[in-house]
FIKOL-692516 format. One record per residue: x, z, y of N, C-alpha, C, O in turn; residue in three letters. Coordinates in nm, 4 decimals, always signed. Last residue first. Layout:
% FIKOL-692516
@npx=X	npz=Z	npy=Y	capx=X	capz=Z	capy=Y	cpx=X	cpz=Z	cpy=Y	opx=X	opz=Z	opy=Y	rest=ALA
...
% end
This chain:
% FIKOL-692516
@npx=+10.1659	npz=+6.3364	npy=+20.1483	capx=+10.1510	capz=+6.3646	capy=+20.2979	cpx=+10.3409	cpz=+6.3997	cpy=+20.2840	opx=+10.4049	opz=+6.4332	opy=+20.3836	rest=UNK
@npx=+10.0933	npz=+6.2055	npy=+19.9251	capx=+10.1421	capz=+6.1221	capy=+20.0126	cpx=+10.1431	cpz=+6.1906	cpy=+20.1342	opx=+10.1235	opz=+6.1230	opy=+20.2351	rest=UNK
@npx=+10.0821	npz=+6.4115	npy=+19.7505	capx=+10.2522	capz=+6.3850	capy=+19.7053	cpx=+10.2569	cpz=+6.2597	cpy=+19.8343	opx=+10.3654	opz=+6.2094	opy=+19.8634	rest=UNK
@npx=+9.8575	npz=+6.5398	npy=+19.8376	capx=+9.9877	capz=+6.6203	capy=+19.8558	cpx=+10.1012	cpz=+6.5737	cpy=+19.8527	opx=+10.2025	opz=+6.6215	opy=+19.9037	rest=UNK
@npx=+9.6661	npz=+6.3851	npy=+19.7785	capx=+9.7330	capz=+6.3667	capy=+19.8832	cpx=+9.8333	cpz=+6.4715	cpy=+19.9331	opx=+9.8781	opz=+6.4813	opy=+20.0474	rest=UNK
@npx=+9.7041	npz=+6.3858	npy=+19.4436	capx=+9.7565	capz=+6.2824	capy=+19.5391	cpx=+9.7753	cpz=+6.2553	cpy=+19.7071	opx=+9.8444	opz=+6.1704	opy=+19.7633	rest=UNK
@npx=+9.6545	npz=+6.6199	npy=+19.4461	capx=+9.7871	capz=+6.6242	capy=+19.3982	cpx=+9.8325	cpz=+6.4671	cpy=+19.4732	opx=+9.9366	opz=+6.4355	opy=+19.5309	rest=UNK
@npx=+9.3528	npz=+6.5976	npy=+19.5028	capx=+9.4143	capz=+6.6950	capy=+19.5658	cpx=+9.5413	cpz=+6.6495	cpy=+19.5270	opx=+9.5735	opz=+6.6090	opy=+19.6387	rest=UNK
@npx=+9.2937	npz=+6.3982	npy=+19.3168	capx=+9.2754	capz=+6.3851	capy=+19.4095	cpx=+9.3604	cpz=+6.4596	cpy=+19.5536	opx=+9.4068	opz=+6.4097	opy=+19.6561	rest=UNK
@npx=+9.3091	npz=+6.5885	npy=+19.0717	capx=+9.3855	capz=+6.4647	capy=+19.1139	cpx=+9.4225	cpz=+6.3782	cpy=+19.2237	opx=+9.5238	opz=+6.3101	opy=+19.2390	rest=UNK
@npx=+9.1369	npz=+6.7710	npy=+19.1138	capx=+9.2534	capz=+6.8064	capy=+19.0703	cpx=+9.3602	cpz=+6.6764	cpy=+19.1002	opx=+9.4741	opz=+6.6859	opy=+19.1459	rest=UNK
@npx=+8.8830	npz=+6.6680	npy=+19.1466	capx=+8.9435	capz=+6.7237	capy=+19.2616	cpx=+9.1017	cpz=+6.7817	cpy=+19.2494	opx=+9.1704	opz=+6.8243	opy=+19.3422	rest=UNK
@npx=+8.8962	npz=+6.5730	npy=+18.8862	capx=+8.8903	capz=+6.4371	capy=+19.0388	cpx=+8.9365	cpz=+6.5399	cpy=+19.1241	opx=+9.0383	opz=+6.5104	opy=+19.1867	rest=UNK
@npx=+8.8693	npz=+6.7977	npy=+18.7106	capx=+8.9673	capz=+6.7454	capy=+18.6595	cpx=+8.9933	cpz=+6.5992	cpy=+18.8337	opx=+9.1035	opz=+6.5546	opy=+18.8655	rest=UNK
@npx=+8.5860	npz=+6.9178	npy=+18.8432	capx=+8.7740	capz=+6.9523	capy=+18.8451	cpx=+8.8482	cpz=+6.8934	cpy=+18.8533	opx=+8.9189	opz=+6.8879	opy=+18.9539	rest=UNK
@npx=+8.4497	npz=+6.7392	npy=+18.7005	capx=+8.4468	capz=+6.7271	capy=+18.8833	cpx=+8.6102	cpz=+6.8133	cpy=+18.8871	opx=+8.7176	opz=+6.7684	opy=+18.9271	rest=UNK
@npx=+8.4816	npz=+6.7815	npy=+18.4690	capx=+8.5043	capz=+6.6182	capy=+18.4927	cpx=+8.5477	cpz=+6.6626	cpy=+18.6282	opx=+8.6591	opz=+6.6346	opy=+18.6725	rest=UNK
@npx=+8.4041	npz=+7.0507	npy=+18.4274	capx=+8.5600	capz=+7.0119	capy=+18.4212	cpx=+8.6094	cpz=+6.8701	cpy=+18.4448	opx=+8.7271	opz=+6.8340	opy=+18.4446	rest=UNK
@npx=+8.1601	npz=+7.0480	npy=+18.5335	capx=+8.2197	capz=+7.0964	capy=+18.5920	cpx=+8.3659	cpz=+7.0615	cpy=+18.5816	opx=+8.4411	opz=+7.0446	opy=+18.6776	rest=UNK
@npx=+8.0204	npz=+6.9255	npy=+18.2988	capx=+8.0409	capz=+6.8676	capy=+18.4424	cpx=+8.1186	cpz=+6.8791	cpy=+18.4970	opx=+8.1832	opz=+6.7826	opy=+18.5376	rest=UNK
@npx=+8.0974	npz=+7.0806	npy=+18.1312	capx=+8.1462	capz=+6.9602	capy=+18.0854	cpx=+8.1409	cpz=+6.9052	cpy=+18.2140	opx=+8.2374	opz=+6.8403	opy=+18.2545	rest=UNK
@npx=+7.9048	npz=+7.2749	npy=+18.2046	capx=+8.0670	capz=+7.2835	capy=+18.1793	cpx=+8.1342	cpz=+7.1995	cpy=+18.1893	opx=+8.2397	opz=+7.2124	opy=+18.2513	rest=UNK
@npx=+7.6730	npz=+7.1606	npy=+18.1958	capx=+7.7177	capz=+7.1890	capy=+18.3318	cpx=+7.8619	cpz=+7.2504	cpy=+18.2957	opx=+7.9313	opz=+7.2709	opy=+18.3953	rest=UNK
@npx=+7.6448	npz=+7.1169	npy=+17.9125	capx=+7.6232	capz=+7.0047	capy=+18.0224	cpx=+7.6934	cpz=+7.0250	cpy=+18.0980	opx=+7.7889	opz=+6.9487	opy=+18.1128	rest=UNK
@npx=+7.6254	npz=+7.3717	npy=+17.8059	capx=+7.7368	capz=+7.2891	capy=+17.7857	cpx=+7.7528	cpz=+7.1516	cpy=+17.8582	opx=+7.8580	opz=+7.0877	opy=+17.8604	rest=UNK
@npx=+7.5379	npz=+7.6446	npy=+17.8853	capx=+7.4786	capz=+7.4896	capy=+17.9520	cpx=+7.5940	cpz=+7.4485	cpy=+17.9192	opx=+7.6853	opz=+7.4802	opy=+17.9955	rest=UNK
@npx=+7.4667	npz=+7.9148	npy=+17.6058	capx=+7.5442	capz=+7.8247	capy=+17.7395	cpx=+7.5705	cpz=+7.6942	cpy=+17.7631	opx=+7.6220	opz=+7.6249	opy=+17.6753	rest=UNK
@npx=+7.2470	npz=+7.9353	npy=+17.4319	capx=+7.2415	capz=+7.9317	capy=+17.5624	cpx=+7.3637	cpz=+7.9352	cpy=+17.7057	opx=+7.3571	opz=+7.9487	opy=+17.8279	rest=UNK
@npx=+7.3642	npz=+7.9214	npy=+17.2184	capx=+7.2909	capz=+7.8629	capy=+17.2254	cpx=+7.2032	cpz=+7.8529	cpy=+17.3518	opx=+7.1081	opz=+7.7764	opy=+17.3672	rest=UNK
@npx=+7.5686	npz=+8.2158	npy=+17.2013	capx=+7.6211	capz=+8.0815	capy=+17.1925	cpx=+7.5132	cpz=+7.9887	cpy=+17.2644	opx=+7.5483	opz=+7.9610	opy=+17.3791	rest=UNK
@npx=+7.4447	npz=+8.4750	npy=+17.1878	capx=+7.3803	capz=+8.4199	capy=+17.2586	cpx=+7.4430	cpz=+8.2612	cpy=+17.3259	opx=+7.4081	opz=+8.2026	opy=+17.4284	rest=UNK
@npx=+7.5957	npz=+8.7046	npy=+17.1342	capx=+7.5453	capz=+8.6373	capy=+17.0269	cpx=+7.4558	cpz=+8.5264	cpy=+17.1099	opx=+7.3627	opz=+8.5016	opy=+17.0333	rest=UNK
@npx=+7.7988	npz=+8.8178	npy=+17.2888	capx=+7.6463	capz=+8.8804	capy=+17.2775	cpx=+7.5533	cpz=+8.8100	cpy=+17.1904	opx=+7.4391	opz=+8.8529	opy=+17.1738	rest=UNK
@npx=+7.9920	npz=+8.6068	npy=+17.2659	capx=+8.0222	capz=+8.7443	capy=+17.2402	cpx=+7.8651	cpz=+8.8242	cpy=+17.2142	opx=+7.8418	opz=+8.8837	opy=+17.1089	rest=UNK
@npx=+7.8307	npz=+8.3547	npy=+17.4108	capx=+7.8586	capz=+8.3704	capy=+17.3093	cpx=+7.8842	cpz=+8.5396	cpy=+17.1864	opx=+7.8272	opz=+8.5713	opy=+17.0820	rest=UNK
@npx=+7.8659	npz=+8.4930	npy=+17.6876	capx=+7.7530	capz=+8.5050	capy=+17.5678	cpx=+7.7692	cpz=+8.4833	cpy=+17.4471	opx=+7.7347	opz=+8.5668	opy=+17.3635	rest=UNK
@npx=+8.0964	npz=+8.5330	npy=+17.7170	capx=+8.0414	capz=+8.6527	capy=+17.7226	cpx=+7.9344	cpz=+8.6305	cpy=+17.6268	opx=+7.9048	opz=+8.6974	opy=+17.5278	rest=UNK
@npx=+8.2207	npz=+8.2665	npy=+17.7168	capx=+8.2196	capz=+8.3505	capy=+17.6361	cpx=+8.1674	cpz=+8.4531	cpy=+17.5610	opx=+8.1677	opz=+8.4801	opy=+17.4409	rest=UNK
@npx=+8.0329	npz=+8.1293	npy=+18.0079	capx=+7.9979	capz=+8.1328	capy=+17.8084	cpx=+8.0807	cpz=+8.2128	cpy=+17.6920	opx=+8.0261	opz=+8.2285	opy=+17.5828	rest=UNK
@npx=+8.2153	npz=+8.3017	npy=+18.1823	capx=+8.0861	capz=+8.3434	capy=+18.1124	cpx=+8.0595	cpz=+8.3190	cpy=+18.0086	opx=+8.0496	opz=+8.3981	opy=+17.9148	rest=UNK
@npx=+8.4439	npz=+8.1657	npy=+18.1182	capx=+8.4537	capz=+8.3329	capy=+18.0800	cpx=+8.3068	cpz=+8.3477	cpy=+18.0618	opx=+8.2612	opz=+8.3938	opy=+17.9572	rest=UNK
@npx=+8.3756	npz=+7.9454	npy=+18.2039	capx=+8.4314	capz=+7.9318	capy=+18.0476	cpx=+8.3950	cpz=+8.1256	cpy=+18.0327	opx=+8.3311	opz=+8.1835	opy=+17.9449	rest=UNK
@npx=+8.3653	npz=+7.9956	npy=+18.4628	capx=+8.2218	capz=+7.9623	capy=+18.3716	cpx=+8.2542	cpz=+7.9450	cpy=+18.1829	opx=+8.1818	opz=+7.9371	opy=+18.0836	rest=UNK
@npx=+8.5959	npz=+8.0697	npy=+18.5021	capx=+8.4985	capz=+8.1359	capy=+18.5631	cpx=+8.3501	cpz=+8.0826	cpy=+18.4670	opx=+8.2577	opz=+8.1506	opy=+18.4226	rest=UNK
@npx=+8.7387	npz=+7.8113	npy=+18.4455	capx=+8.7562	capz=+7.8955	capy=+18.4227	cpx=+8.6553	cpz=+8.0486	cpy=+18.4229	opx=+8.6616	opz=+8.1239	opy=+18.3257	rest=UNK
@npx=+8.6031	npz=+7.6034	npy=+18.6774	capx=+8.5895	capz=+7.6123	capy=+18.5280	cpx=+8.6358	cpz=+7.7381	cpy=+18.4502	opx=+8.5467	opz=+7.7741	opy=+18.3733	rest=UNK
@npx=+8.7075	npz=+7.7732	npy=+18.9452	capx=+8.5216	capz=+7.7625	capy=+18.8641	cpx=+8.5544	cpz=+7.7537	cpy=+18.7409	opx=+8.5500	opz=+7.8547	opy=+18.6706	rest=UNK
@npx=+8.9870	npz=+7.7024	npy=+18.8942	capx=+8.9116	capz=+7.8401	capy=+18.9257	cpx=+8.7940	cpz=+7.8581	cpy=+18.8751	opx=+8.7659	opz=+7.9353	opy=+18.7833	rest=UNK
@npx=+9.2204	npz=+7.5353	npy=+18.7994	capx=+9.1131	capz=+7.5336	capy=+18.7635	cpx=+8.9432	cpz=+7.6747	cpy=+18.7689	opx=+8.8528	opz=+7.7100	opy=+18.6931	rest=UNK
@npx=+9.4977	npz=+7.6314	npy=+18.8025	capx=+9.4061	capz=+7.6509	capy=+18.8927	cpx=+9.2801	cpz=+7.5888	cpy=+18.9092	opx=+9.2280	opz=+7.5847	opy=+19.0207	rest=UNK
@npx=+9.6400	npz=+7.6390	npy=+18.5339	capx=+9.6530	capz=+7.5383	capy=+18.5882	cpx=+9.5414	cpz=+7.5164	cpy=+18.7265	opx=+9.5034	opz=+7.4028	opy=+18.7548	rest=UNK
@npx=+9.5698	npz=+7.8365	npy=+18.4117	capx=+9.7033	capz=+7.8400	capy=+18.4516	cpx=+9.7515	cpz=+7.7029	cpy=+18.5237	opx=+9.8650	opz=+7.6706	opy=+18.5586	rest=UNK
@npx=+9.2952	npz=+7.8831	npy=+18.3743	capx=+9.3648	capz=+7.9688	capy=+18.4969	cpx=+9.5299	cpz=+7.9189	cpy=+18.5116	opx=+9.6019	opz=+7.9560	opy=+18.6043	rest=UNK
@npx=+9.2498	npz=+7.6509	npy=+18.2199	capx=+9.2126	capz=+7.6176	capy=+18.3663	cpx=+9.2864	cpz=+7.7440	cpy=+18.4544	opx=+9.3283	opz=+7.7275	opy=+18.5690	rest=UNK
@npx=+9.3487	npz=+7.7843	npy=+17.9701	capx=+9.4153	capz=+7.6771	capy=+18.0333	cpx=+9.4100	cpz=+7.6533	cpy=+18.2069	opx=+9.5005	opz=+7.6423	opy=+18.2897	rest=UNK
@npx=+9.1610	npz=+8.0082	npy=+17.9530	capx=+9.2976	capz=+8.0445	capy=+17.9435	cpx=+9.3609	cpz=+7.9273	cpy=+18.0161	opx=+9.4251	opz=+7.9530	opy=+18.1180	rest=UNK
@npx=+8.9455	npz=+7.8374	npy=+17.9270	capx=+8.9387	capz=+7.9350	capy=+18.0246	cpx=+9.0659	cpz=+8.0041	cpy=+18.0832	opx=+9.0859	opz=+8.0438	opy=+18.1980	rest=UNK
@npx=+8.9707	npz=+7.6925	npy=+17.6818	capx=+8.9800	capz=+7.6270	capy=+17.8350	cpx=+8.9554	cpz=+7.7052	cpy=+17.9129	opx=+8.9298	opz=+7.6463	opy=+18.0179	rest=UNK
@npx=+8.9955	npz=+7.9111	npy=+17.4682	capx=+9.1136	capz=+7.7937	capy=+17.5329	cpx=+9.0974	cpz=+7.7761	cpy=+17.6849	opx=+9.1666	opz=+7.8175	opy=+17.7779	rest=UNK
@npx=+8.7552	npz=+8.0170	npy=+17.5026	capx=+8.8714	capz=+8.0892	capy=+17.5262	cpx=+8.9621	cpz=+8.0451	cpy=+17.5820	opx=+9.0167	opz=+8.0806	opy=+17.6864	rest=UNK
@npx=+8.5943	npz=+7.8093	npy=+17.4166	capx=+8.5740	capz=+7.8362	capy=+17.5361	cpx=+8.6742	cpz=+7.9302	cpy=+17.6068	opx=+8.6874	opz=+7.9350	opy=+17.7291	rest=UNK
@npx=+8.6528	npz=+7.7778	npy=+17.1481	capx=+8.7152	capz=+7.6773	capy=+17.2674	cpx=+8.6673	cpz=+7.6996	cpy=+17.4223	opx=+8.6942	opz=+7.6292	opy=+17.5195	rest=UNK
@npx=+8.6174	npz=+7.9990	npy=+17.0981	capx=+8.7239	capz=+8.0014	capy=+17.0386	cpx=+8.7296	cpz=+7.9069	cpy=+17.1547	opx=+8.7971	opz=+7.9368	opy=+17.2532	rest=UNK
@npx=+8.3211	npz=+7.9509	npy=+17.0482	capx=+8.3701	capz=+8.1116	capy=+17.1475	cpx=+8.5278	cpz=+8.0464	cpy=+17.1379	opx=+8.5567	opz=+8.0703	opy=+17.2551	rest=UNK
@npx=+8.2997	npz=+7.7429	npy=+16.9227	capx=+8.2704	capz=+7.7391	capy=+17.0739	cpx=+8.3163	cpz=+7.8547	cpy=+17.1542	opx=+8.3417	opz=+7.8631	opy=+17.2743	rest=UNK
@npx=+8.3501	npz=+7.6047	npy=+16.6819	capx=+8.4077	capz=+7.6881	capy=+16.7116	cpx=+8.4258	cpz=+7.7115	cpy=+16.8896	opx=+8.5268	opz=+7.7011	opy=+16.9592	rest=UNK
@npx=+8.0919	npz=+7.4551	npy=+16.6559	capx=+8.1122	capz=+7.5729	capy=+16.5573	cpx=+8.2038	cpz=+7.6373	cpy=+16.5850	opx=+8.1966	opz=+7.7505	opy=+16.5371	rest=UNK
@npx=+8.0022	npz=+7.3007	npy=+16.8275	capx=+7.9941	capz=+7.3929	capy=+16.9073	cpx=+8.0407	cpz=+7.5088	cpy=+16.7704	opx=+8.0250	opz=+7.6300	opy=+16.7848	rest=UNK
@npx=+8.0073	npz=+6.8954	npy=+16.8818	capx=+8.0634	capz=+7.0354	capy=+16.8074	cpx=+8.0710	cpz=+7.1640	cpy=+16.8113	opx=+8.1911	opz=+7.1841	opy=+16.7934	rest=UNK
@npx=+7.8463	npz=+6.7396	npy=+17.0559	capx=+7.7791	capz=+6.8531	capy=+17.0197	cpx=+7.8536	cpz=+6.9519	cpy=+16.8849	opx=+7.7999	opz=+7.0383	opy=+16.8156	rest=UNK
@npx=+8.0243	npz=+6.5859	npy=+17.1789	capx=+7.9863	capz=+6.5235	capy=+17.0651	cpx=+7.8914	cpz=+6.6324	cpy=+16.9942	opx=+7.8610	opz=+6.6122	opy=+16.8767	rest=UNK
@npx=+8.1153	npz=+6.7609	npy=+17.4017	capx=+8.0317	capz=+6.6857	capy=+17.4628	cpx=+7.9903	cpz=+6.6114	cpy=+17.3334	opx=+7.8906	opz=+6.5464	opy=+17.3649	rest=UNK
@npx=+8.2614	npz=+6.9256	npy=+17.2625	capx=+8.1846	capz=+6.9783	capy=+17.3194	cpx=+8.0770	cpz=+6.8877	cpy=+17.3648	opx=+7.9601	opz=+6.9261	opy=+17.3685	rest=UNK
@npx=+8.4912	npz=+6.7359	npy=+17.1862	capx=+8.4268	capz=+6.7817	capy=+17.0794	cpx=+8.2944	cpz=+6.8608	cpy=+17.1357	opx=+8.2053	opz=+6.8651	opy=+17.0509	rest=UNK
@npx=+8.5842	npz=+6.7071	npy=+17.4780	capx=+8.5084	capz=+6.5629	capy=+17.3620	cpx=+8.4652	cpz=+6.6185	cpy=+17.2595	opx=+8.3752	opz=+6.5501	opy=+17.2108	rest=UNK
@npx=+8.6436	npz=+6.9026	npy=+17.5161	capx=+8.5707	capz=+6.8937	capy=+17.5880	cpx=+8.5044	cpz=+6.7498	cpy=+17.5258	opx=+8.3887	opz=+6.7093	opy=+17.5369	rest=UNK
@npx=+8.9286	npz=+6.9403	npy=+17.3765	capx=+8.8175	capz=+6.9924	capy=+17.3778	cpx=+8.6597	cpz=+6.9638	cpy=+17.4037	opx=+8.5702	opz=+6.9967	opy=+17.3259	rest=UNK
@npx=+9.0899	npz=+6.6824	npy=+17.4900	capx=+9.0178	capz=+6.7053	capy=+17.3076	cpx=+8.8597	cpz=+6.7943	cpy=+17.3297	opx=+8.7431	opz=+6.7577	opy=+17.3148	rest=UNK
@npx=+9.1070	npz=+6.7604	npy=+17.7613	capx=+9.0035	capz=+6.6378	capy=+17.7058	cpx=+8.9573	cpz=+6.6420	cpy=+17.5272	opx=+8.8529	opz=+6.6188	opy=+17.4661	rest=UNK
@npx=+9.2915	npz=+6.9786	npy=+17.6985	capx=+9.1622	capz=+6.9968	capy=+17.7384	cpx=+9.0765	cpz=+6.9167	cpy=+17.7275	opx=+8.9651	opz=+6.9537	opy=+17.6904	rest=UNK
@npx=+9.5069	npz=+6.8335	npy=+17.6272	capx=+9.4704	capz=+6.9154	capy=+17.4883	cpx=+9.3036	cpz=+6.9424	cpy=+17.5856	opx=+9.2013	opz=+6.9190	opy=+17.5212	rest=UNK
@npx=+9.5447	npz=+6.6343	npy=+17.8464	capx=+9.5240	capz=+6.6150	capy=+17.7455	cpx=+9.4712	cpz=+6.6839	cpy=+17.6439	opx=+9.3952	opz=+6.6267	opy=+17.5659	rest=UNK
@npx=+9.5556	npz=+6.7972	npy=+18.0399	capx=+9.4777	capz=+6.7437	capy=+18.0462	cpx=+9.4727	cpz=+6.6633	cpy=+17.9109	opx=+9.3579	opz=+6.6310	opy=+17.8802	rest=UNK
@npx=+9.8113	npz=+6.9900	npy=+17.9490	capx=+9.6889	capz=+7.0433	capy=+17.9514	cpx=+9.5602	cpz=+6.9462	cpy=+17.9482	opx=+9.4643	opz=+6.9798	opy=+17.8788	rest=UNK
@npx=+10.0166	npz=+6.7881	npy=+17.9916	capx=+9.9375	capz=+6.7981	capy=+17.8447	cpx=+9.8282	cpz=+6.9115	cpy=+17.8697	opx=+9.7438	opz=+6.9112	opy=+17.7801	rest=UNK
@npx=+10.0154	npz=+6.6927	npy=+18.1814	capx=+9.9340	capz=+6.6024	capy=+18.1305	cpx=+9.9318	cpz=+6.6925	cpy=+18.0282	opx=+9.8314	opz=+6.6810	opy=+17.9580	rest=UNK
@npx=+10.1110	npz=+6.9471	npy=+18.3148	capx=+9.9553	capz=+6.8669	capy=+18.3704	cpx=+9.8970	cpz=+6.7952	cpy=+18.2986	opx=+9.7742	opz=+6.7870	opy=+18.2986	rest=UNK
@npx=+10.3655	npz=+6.9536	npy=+18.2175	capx=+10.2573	capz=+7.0496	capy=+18.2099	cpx=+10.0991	cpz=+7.0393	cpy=+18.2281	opx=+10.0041	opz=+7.0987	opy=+18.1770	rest=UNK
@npx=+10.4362	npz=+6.7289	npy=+18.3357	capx=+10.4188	capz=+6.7745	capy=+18.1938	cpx=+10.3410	cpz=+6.8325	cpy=+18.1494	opx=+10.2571	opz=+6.8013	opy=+18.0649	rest=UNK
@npx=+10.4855	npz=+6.8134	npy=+18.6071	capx=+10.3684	capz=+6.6669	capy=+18.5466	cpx=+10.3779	cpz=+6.6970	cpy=+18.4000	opx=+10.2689	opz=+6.6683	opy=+18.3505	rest=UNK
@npx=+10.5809	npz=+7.0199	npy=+18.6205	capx=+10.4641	capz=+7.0417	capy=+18.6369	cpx=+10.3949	cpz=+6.9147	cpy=+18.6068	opx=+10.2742	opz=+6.9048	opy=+18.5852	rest=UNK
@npx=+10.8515	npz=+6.9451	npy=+18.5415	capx=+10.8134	capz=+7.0279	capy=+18.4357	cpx=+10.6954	cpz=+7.0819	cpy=+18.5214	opx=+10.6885	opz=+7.2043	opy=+18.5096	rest=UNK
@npx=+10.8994	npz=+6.8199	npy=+18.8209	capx=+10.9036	capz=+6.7282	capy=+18.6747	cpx=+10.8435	cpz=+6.8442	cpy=+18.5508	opx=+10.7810	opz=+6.7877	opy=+18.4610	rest=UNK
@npx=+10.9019	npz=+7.0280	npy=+19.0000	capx=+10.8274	capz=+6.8977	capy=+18.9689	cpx=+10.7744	cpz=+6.8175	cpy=+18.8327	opx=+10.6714	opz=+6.7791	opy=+18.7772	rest=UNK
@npx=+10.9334	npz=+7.3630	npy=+18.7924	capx=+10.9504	capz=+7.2326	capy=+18.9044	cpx=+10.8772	cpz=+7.1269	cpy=+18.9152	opx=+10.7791	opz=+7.1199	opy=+18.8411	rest=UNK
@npx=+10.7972	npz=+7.5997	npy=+18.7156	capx=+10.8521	capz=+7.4666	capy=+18.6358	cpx=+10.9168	cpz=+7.3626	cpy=+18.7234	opx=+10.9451	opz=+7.2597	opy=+18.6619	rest=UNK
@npx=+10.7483	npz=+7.7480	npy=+18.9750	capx=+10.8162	capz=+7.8300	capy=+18.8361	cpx=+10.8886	cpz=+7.7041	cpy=+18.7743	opx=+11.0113	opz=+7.6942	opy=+18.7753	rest=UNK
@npx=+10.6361	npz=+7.5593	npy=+19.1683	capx=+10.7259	capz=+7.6380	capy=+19.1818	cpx=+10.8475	cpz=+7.6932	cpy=+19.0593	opx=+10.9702	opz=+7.6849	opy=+19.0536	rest=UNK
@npx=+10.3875	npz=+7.4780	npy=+19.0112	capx=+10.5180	capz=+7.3606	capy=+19.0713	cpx=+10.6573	cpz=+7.4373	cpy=+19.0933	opx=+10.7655	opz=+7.3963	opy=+19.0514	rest=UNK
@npx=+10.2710	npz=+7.7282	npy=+19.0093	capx=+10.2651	capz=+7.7066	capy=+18.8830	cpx=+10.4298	cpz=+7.5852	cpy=+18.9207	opx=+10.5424	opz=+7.6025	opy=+18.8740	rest=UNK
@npx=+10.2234	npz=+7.8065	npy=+19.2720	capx=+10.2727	capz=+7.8673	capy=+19.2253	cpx=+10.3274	cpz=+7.8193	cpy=+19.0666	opx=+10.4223	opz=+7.8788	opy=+19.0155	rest=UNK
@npx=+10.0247	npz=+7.5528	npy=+19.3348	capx=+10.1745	capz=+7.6066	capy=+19.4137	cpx=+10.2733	cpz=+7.6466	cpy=+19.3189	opx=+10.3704	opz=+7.5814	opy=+19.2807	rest=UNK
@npx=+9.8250	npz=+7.6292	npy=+19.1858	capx=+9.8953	capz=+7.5240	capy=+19.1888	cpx=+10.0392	cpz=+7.5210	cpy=+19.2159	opx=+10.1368	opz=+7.4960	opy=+19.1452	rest=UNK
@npx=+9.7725	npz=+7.8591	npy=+19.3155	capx=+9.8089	capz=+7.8565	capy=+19.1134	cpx=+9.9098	cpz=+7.7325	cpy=+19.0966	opx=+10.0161	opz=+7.7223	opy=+19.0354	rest=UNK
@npx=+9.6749	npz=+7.7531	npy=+19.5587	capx=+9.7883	capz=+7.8352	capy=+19.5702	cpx=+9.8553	cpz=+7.9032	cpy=+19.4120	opx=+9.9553	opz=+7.9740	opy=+19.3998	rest=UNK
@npx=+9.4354	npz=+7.6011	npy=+19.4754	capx=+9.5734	capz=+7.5359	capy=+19.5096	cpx=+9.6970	cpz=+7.6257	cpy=+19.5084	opx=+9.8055	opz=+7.5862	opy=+19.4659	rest=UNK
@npx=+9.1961	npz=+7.6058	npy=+19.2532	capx=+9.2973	capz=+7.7210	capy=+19.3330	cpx=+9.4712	cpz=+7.6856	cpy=+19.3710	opx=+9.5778	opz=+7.7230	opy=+19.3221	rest=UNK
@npx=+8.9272	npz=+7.4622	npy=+19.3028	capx=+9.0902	capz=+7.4545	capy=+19.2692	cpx=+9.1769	cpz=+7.5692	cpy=+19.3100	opx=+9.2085	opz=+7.5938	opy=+19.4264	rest=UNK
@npx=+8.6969	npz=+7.5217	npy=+19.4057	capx=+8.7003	capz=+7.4644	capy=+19.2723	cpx=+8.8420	cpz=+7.4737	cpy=+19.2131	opx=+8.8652	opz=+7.4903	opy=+19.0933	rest=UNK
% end
């Protein structure tokens, strides 16, 4: 679900302190999204599915990312109205715990 070694790599480039930044505001501009997705806003859905596909790779968000690229695709094929915006939205809640979860027992080991 996580691609810890993005992770790594991402703590590395910014350091500590310029990876909690980085963290909250992804989790922040990504919760916008994903509240307009879950309020059934979908008029600019190829566009926000771009975002959070772009975001989750830079922040090792692997699956979500991976399923953002699909609904793109469809979308792209005209076929918006069939990507499970449920199971996206799932998916980036369950991320977003294993994302936290994971960082917390990294910073207590």
């Amino acid at each position: 679900m996580i691609d810890w070694s993005r992770v790594a790599e991402l703590q590395s480039e910014v350091g500590e302190d310029g990876f909690a930044e980085v963290a909250a505001l992804f989790l922040e501009e990504t919760d916008e999204v994903v509240a307009r997705l879950r309020a059934g806003e979908v008029t600019q859905l190829p566009r926000d599915l771009h975002f959070l596909k772009g975001s989750a790779l830079n922040l090792g968000f692997r699956d979500l990312a991976l399923r953002c690229q699909e609904g793109e695709r469809m979308c792209n094929a005209g076929a918006s109205g069939a990507v499970d915006l449920a199971t996206l939205i799932r998916l980036y809640i369950d991320s977003k715990t294993a994302f936290s979860n994971g960082l917390a027992r990294h910073s207590a080991a």
